[in-house]
PDB file of N, CA, C and O in Angstrom:
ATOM      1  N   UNK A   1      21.913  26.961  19.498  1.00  0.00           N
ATOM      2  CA  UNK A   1      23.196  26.267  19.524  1.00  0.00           C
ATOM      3  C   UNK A   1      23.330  25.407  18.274  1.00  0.00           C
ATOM      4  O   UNK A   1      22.352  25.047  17.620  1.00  0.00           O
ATOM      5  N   UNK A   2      24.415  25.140  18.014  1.00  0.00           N
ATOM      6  CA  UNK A   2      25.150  24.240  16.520  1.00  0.00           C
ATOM      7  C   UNK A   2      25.312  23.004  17.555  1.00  0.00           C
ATOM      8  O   UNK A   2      25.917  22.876  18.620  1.00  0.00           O
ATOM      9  N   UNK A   3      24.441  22.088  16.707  1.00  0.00           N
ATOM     10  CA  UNK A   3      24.655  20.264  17.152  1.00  0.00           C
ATOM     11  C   UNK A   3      25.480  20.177  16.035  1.00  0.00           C
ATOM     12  O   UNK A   3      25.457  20.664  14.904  1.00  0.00           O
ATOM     13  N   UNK A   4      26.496  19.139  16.888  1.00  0.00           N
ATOM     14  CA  UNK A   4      27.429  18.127  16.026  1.00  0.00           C
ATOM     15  C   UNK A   4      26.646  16.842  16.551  1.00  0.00           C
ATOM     16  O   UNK A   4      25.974  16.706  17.574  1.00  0.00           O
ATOM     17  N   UNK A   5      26.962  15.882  15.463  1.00  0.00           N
ATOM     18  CA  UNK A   5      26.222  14.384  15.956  1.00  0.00           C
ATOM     19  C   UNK A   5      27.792  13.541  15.283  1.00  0.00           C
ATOM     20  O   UNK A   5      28.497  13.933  14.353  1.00  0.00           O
ATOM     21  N   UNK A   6      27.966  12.265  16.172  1.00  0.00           N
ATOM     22  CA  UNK A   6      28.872  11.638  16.310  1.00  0.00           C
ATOM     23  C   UNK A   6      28.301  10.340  16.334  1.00  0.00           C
ATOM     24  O   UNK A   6      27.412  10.107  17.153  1.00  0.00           O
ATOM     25  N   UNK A   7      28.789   9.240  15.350  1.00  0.00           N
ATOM     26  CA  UNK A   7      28.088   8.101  15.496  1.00  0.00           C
ATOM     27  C   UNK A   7      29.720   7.046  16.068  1.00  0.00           C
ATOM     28  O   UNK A   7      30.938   7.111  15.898  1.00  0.00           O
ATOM     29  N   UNK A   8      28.735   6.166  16.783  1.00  0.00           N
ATOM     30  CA  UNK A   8      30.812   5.266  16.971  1.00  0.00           C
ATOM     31  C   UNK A   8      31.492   4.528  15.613  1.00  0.00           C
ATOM     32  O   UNK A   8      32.499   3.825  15.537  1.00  0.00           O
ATOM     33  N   UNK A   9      30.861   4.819  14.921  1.00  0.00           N
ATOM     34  CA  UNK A   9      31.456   4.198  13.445  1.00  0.00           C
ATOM     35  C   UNK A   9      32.281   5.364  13.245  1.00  0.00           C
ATOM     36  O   UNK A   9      33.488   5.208  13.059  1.00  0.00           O
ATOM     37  N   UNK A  10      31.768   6.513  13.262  1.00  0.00           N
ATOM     38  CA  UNK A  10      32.775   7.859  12.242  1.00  0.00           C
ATOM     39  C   UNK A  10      33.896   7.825  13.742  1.00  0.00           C
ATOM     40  O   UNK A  10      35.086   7.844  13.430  1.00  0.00           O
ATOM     41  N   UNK A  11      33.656   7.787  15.017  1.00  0.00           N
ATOM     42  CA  UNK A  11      34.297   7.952  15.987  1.00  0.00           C
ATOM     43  C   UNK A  11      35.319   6.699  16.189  1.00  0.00           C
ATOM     44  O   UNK A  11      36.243   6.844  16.989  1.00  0.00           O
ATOM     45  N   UNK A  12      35.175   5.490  15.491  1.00  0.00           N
ATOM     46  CA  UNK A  12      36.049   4.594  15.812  1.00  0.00           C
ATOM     47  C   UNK A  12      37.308   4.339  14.430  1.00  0.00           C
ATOM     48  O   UNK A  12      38.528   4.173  14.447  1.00  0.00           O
ATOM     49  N   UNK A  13      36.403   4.403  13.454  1.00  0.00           N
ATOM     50  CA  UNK A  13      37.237   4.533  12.031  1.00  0.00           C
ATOM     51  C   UNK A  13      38.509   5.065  11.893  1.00  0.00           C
ATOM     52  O   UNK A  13      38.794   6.239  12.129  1.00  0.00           O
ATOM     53  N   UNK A  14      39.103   4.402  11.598  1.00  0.00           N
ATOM     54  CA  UNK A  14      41.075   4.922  11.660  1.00  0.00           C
ATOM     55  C   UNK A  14      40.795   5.900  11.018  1.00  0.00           C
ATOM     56  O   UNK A  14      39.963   5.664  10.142  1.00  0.00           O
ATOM     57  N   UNK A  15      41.177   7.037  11.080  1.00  0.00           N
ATOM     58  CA  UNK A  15      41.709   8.021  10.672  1.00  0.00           C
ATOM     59  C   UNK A  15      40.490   9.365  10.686  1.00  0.00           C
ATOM     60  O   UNK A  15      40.671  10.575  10.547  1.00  0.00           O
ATOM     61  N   UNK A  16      39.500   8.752  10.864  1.00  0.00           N
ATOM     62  CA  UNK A  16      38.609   9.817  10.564  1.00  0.00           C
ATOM     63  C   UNK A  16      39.024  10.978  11.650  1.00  0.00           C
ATOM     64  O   UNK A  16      39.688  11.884  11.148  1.00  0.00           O
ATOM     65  N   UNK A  17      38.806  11.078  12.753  1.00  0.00           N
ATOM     66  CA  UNK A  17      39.474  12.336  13.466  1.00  0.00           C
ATOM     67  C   UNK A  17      40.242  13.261  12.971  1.00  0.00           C
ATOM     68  O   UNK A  17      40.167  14.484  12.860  1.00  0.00           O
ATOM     69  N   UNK A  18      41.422  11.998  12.536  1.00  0.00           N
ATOM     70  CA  UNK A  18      42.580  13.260  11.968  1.00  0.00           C
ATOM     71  C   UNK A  18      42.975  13.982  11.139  1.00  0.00           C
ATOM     72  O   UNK A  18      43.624  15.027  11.081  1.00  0.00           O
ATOM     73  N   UNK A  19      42.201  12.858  10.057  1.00  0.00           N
ATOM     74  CA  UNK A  19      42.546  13.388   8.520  1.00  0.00           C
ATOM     75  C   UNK A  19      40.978  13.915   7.591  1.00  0.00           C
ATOM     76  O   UNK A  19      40.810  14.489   6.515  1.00  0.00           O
ATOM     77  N   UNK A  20      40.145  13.439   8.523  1.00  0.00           N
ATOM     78  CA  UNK A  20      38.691  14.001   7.354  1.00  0.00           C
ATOM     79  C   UNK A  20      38.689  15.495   8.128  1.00  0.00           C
ATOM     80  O   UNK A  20      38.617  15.614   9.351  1.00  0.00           O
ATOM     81  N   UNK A  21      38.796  16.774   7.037  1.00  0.00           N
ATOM     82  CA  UNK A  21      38.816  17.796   7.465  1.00  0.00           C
ATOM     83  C   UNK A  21      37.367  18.128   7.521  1.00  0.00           C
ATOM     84  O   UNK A  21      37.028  18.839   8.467  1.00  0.00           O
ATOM     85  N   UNK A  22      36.707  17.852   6.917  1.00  0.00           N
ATOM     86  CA  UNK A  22      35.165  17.562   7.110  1.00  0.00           C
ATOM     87  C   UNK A  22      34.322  17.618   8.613  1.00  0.00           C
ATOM     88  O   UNK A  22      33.575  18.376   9.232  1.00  0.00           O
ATOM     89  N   UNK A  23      35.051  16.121   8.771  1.00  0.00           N
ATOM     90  CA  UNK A  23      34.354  15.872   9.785  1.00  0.00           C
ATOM     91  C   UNK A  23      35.273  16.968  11.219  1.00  0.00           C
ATOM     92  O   UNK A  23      34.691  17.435  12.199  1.00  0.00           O
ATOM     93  N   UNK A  24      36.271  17.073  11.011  1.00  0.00           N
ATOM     94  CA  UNK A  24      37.325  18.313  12.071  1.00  0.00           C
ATOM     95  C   UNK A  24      36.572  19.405  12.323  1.00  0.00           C
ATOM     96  O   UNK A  24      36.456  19.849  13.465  1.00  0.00           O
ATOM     97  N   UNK A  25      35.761  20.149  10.868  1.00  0.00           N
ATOM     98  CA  UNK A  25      35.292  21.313  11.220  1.00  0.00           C
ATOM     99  C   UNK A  25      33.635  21.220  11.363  1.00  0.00           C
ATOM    100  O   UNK A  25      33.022  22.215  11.749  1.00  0.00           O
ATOM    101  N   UNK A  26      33.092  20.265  11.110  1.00  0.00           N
ATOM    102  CA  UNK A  26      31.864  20.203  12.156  1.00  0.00           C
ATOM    103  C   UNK A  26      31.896  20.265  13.105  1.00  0.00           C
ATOM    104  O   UNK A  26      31.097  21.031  13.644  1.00  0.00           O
ATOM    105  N   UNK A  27      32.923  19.430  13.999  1.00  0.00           N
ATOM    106  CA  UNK A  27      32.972  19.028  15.623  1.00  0.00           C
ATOM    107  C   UNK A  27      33.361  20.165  15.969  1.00  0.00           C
ATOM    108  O   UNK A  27      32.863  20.434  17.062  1.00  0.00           O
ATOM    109  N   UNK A  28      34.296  21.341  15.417  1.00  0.00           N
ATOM    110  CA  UNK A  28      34.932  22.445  16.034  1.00  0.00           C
ATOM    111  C   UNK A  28      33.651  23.467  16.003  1.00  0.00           C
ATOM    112  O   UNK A  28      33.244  24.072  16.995  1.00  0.00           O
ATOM    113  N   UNK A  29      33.143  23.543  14.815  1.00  0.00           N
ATOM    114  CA  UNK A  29      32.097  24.344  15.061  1.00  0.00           C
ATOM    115  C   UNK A  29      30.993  24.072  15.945  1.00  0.00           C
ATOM    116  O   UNK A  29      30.301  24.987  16.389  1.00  0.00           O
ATOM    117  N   UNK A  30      30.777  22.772  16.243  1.00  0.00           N
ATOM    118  CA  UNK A  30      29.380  22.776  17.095  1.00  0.00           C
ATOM    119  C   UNK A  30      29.981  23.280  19.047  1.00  0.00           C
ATOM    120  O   UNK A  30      30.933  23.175  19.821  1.00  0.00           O
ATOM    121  N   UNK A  31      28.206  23.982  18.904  1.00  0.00           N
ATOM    122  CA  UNK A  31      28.458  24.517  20.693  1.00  0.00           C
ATOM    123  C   UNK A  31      28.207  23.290  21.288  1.00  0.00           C
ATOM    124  O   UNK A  31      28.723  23.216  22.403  1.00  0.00           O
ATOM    125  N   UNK A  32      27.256  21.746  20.748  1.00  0.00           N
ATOM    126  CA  UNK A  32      27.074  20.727  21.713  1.00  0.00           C
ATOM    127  C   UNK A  32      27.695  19.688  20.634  1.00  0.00           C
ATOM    128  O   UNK A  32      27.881  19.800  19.422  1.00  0.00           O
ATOM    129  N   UNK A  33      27.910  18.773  21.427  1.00  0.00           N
ATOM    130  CA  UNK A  33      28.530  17.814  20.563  1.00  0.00           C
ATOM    131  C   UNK A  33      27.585  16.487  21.171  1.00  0.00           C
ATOM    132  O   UNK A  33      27.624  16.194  22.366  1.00  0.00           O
ATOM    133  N   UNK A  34      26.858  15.841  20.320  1.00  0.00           N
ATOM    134  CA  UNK A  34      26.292  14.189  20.593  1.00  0.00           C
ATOM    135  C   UNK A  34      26.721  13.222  19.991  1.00  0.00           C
ATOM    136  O   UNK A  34      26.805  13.304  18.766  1.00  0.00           O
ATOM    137  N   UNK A  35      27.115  12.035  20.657  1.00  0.00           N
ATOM    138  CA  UNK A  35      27.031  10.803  20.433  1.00  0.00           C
ATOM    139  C   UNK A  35      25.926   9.985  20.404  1.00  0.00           C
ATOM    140  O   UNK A  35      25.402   9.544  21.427  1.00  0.00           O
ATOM    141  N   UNK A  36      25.507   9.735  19.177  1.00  0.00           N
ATOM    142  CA  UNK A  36      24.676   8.957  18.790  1.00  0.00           C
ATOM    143  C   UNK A  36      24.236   7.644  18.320  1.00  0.00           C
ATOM    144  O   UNK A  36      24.934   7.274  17.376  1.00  0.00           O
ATOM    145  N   UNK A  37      23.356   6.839  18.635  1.00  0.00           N
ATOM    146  CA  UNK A  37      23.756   5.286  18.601  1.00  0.00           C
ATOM    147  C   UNK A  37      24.718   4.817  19.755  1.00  0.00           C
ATOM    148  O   UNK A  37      25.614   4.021  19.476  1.00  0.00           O
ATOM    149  N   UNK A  38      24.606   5.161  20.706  1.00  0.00           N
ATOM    150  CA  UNK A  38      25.645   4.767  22.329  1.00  0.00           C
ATOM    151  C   UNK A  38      24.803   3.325  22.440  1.00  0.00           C
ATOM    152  O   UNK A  38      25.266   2.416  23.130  1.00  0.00           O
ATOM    153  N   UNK A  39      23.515   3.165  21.704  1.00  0.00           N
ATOM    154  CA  UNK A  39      23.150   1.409  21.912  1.00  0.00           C
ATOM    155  C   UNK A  39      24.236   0.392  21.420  1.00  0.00           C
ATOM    156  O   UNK A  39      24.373  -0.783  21.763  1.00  0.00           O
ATOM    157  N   UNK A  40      24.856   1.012  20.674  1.00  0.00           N
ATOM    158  CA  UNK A  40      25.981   0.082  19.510  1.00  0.00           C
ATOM    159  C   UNK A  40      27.611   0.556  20.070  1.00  0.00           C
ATOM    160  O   UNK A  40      28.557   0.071  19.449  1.00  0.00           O
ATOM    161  N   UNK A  41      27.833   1.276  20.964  1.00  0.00           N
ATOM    162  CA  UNK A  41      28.840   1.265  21.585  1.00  0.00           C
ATOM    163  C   UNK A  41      29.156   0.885  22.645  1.00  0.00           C
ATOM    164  O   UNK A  41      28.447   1.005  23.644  1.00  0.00           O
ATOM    165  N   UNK A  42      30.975   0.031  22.606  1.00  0.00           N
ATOM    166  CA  UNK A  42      30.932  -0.401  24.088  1.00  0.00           C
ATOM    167  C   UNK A  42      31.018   0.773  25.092  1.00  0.00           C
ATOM    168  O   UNK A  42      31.018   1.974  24.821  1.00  0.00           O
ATOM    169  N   UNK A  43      31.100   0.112  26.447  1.00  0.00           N
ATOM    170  CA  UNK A  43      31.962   1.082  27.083  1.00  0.00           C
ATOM    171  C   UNK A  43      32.634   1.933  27.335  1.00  0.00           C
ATOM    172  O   UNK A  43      32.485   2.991  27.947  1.00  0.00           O
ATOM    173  N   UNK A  44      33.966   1.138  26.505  1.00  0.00           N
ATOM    174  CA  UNK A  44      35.287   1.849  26.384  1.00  0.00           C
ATOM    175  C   UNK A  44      35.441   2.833  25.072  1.00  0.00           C
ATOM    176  O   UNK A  44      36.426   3.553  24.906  1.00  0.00           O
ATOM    177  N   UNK A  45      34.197   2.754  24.061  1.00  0.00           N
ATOM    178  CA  UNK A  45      34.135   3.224  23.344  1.00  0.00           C
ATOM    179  C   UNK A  45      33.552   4.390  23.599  1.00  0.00           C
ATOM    180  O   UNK A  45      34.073   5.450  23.253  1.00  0.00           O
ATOM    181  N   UNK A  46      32.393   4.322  24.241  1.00  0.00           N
ATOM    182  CA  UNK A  46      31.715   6.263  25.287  1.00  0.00           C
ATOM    183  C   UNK A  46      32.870   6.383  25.985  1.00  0.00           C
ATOM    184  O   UNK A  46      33.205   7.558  25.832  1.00  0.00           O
ATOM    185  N   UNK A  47      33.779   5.757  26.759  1.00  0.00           N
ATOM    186  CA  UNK A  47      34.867   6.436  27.590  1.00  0.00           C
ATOM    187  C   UNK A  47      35.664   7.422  26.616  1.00  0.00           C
ATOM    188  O   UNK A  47      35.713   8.652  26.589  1.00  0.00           O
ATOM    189  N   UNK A  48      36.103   6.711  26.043  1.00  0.00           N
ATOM    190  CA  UNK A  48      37.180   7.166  25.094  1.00  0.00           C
ATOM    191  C   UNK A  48      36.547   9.031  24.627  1.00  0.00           C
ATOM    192  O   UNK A  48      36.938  10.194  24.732  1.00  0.00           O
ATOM    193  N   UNK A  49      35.218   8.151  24.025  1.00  0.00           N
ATOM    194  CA  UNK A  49      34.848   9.512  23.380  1.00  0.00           C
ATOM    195  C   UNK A  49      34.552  11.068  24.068  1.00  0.00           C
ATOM    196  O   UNK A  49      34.601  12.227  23.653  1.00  0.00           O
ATOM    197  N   UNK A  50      34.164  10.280  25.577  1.00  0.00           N
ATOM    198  CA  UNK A  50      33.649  11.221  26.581  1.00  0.00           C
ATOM    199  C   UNK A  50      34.988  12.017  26.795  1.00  0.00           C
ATOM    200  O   UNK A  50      35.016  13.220  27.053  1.00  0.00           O
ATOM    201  N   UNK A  51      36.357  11.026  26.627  1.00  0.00           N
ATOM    202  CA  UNK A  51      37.723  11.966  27.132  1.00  0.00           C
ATOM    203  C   UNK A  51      38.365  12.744  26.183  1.00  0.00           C
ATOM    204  O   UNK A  51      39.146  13.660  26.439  1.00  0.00           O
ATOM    205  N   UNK A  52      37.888  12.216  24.642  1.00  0.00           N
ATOM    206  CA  UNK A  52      38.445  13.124  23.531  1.00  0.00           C
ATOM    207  C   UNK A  52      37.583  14.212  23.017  1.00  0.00           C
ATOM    208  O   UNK A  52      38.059  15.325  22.793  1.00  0.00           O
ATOM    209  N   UNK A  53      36.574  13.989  22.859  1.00  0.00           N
ATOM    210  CA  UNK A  53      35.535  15.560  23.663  1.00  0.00           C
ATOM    211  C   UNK A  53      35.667  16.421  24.340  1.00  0.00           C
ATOM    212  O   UNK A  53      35.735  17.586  23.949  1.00  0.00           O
ATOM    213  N   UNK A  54      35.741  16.021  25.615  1.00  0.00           N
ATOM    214  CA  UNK A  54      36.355  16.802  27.207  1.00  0.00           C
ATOM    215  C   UNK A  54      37.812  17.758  26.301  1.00  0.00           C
ATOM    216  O   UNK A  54      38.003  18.909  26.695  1.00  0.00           O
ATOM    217  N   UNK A  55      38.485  17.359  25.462  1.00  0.00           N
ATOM    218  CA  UNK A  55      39.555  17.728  25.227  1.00  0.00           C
ATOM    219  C   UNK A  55      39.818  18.997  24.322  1.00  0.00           C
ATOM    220  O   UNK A  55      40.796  19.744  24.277  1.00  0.00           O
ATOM    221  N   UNK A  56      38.434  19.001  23.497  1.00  0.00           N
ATOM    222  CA  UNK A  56      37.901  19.842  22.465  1.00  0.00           C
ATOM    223  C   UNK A  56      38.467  21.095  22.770  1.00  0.00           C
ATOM    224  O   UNK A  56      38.526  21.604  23.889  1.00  0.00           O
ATOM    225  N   UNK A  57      38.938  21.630  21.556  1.00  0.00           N
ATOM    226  CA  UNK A  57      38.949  23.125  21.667  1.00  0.00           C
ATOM    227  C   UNK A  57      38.454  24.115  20.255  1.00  0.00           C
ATOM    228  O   UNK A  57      39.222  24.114  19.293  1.00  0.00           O
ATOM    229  N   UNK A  58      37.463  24.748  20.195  1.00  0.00           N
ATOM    230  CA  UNK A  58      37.292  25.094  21.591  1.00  0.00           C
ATOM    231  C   UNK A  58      36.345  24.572  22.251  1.00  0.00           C
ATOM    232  O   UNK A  58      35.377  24.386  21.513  1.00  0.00           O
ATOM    233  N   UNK A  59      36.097  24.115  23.726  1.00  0.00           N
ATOM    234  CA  UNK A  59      35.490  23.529  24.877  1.00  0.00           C
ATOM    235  C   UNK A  59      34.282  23.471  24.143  1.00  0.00           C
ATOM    236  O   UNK A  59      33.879  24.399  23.442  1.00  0.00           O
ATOM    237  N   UNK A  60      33.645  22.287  24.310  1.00  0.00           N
ATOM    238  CA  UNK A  60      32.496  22.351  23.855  1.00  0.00           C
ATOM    239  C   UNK A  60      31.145  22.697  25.022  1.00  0.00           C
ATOM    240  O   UNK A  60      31.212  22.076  26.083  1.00  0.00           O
ATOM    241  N   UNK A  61      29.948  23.668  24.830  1.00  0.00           N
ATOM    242  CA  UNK A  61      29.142  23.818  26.021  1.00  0.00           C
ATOM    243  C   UNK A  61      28.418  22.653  26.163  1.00  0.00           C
ATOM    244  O   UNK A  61      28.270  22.775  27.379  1.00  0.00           O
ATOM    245  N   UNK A  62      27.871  21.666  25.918  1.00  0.00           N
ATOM    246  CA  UNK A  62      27.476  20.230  26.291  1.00  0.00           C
ATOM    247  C   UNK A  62      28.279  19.056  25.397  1.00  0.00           C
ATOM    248  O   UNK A  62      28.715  19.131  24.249  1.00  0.00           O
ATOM    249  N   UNK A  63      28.303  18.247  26.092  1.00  0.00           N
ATOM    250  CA  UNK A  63      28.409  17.353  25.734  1.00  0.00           C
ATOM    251  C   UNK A  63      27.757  16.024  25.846  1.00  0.00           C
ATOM    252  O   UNK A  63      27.775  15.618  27.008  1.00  0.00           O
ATOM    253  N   UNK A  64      26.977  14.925  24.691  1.00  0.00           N
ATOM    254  CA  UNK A  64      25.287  14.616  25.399  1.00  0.00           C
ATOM    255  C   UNK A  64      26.100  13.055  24.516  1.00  0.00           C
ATOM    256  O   UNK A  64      26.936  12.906  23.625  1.00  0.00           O
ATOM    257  N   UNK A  65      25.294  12.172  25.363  1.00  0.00           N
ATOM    258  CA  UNK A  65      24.866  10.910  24.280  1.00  0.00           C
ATOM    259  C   UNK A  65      23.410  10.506  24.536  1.00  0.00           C
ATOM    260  O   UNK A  65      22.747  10.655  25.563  1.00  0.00           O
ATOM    261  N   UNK A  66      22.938   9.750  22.910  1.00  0.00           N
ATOM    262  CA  UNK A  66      21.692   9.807  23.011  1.00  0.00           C
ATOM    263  C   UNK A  66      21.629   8.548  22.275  1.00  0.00           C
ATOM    264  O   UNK A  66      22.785   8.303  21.930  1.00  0.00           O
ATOM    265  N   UNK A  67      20.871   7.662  21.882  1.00  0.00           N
ATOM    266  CA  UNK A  67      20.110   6.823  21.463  1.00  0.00           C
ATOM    267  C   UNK A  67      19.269   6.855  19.954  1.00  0.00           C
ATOM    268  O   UNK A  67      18.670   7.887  19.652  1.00  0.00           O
ATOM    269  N   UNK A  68      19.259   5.738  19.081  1.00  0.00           N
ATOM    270  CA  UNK A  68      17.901   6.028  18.257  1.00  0.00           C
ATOM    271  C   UNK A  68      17.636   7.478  17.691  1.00  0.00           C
ATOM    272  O   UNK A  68      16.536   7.655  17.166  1.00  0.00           O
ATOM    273  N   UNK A  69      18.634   8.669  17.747  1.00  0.00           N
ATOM    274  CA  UNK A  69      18.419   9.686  17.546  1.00  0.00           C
ATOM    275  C   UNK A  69      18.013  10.617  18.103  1.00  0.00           C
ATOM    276  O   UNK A  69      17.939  11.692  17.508  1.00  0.00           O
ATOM    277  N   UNK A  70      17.519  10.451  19.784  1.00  0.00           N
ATOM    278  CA  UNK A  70      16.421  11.078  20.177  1.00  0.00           C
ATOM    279  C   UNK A  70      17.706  12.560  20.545  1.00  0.00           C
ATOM    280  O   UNK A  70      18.923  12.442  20.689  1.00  0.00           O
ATOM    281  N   UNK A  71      17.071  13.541  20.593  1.00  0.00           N
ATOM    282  CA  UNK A  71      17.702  14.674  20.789  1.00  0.00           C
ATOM    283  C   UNK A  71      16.696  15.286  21.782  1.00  0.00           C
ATOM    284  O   UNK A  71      15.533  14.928  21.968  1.00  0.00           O
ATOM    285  N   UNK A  72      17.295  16.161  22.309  1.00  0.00           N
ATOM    286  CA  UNK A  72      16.623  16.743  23.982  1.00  0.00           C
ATOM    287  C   UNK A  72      16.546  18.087  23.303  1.00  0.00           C
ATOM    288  O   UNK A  72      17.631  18.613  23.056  1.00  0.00           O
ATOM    289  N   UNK A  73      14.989  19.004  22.812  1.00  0.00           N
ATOM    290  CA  UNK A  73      15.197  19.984  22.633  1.00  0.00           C
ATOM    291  C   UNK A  73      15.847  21.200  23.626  1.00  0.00           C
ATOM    292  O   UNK A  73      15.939  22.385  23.306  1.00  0.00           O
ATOM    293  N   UNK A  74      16.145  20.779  24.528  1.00  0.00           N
ATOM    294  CA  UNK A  74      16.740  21.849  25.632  1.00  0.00           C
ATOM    295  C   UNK A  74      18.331  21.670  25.052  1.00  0.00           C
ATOM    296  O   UNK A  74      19.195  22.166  25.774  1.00  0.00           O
ATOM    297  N   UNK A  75      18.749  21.052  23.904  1.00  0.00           N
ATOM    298  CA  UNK A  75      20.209  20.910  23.462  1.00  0.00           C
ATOM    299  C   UNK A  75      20.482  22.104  22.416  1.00  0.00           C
ATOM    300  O   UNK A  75      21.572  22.354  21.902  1.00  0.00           O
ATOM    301  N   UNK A  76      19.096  22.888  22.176  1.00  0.00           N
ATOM    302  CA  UNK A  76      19.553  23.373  21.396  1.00  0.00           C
ATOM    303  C   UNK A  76      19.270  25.041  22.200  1.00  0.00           C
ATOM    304  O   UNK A  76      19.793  25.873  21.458  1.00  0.00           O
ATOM    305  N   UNK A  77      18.997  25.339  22.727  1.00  0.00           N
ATOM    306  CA  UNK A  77      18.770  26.094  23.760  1.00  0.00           C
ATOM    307  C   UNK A  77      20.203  26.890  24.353  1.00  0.00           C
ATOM    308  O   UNK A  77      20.434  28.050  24.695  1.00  0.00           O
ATOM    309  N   UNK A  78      20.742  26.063  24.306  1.00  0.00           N
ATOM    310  CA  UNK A  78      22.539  25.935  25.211  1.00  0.00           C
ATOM    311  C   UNK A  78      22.913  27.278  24.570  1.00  0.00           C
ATOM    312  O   UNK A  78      22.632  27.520  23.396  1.00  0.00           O
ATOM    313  N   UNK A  79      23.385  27.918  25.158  1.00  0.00           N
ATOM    314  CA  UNK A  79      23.809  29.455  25.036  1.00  0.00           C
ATOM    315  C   UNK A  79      24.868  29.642  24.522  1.00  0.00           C
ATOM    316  O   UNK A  79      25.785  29.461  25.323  1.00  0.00           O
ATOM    317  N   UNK A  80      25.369  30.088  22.974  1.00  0.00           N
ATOM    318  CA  UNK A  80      26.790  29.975  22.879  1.00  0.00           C
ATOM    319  C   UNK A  80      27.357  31.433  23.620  1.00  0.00           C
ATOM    320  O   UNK A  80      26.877  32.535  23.887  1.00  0.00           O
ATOM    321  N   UNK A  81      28.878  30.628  23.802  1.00  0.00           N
ATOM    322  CA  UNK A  81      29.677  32.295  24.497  1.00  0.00           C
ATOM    323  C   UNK A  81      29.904  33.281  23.525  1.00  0.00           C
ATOM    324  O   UNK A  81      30.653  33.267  22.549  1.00  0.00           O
ATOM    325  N   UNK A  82      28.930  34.368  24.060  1.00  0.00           N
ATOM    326  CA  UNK A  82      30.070  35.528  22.436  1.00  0.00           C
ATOM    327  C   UNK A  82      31.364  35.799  22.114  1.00  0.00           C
ATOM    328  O   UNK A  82      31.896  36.578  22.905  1.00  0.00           O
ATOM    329  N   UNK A  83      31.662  35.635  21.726  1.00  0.00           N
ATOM    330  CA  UNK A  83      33.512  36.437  21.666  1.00  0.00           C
ATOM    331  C   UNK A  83      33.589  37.721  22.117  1.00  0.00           C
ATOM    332  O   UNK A  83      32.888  38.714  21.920  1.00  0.00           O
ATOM    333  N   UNK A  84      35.026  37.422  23.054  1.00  0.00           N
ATOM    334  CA  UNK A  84      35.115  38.510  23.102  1.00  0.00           C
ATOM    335  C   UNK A  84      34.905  38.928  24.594  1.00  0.00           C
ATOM    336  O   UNK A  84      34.958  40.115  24.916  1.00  0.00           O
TER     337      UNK A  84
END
């Protein structure tokens, strides 16, 4: 599987979503998407992200937050769908 990693700085930053095409086609390409550094985010800040994720298209197959970096090798495991 293709990890995207999401920190709440690139996730809170005006404009980055909409206008860094950069950062648009990482998140579209990855099969899991993580939030990283969730120690340094509020609440409402994993809410948010958890609902504009959820929203992804196309659907992303996990969606994880993690800490300090730590990554769950079973994240990369995640089966993408073939086309088609």
């Amino acid at each position: 599987a293709t990890l995207g990693i999401v920190t709440p700085a690139d996730f809170a930053a005006p404009g980055m979503i909409d206008s860094n095409p950069v950062f648009r086609d990482q998140v579209q390409l990855s099969d899991v998407l993580v939030l990283n550094k969730m120690d340094t985010a509020s609440p409402e800040l994993i809410a948010d992200f958890q609902r504009w994720a959820n929203g992804l298209f196309p659907p992303k197959l996990l969606i994880a937050a993690t800490s300090h970096g730590r990554l769950e090798g079973g994240w990369l495991d995640v089966v993408p769908l073939s086309p088609g």
